[in-house]
C-alpha positions in Angstrom: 1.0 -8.8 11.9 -0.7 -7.1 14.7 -1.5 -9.5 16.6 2.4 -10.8 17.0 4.0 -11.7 20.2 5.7 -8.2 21.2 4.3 -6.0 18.6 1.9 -4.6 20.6 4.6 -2.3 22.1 5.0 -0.8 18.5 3.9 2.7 18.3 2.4 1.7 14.6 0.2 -0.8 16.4 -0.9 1.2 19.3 -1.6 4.0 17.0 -3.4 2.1 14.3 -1.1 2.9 11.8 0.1 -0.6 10.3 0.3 -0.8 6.3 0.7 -3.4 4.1 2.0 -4.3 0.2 2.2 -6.9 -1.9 5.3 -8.7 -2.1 4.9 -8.5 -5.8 4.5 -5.1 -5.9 8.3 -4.2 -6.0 11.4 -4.3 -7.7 9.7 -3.9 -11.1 7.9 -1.4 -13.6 5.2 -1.1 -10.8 7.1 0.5 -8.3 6.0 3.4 -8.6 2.8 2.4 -6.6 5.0 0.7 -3.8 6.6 4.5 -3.6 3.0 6.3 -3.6 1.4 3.8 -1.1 4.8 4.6 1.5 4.3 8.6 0.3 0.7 8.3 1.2 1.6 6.1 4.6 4.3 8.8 5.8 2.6 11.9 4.6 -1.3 11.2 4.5 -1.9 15.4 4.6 0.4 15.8 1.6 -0.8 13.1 -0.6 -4.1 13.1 0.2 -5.5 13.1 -3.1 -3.2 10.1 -4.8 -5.2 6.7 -4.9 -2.1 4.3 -5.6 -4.0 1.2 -6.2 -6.5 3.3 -9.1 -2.8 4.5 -10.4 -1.8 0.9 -10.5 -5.0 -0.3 -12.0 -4.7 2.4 -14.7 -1.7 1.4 -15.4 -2.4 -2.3 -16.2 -5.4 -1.3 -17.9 -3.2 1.2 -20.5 0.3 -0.9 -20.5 -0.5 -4.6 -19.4 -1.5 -7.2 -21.8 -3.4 -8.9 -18.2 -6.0 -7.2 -16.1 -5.0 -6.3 -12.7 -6.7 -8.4 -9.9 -6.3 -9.2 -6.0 -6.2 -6.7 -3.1 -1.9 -5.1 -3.4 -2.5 -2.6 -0.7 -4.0 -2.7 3.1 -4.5 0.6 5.1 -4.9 0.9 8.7 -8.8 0.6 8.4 -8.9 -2.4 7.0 -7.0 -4.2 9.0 
């Protein structure tokens, strides 16, 4: 995404502060991870100590009958 034609006028891109989720990670009983990885995104002082991938993987690994696998979230410093 950052390297689109005209993005590099976004503030998000000049200020390294692009973020990314997994399609499948919303409009289901995972949402809740979607919502902590945007808290975390918009507020980064405030939720500072919430993980939201761990949550999810904690939450497949008490709930889901699958293991959790593949990368759902990307922060500014890894892209």
């Amino acid at each position: 995404f950052k390297h689109r034609e005209g993005w590099e006028n976004l503030d998000a891109i000049k200020n390294n502060r692009v973020y990314g989720a997994n399609i499948g990670i919303g409009r289901d009983i995972t949402d809740f991870a979607g919502f902590q990885m945007a808290a975390k995104a918009l507020y980064p002082d405030v939720f500072s100590d919430v993980d939201p991938e761990a949550n999810l993987r904690d939450f497949y690994d008490k709930y889901m009958p699958v293991k959790l696998y593949g990368k759902w979230f990307v922060e500014p410093s890894e892209n």
